[in-house]
C-alpha positions in Angstrom: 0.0 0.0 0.0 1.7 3.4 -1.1 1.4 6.8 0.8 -1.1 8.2 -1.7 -3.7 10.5 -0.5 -5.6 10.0 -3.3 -8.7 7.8 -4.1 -9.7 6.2 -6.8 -12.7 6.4 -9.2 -13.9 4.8 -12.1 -12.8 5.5 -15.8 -12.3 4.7 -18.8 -8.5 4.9 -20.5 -6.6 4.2 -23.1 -4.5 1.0 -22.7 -1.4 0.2 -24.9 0.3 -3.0 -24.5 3.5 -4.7 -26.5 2.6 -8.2 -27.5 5.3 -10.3 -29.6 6.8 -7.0 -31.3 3.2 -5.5 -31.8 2.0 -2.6 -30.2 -1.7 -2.8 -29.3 -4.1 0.4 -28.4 -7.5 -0.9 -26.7 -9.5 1.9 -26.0 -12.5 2.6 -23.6 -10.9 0.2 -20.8 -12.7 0.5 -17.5 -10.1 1.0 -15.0 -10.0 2.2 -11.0 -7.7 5.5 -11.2 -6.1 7.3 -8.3 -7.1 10.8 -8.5 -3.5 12.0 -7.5 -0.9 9.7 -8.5 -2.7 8.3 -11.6 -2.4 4.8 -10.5 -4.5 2.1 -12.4 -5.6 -1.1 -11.0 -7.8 -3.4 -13.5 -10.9 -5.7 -12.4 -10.1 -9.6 -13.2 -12.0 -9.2 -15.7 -11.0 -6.6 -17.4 -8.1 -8.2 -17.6 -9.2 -11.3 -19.0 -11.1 -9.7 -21.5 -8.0 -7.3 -22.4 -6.1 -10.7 -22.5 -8.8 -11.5 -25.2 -9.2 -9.0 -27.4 -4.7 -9.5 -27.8 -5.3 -13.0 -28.2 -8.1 -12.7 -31.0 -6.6 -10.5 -33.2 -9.1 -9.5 -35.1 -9.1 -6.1 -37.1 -8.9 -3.0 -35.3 -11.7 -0.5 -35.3 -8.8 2.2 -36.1 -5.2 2.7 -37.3 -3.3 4.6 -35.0 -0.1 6.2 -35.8 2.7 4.9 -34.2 6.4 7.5 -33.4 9.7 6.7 -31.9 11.4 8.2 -29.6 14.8 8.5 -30.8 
């Protein structure tokens, strides 16, 4: 447990994960967010269902350009 003041509420975010050299943007993702620090914590399952969506890899909904930092 961290020394946060904050609390957290319900919202939805973006989430971007790396999956075998592919970056993957899921959007909408229903997530727990501290209202100071900006920490995230997931439902089981959301994460299952995140898990799911990387597994199926079906089309995306959108193309989303993708910049390195060099």
């Amino acid at each position: 447990m961290s020394d946060c003041p904050g609390e957290y509420e319900l919202r939805d975010i973006v989430h971007t994960v790396r999956y075998q050299g592919l970056v993957i943007v899921i959007d909408h993702v229903p997530a727990e967010v501290c209202t100071v620090c900006g920490d995230i914590l997931f439902k089981p399952e959301t994460v299952r269902r995140i898990e799911e969506i990387i597994r199926s890899r079906t089309a995306p909904s959108q193309l989303v350009p993708l910049y390195e930092y060099a």
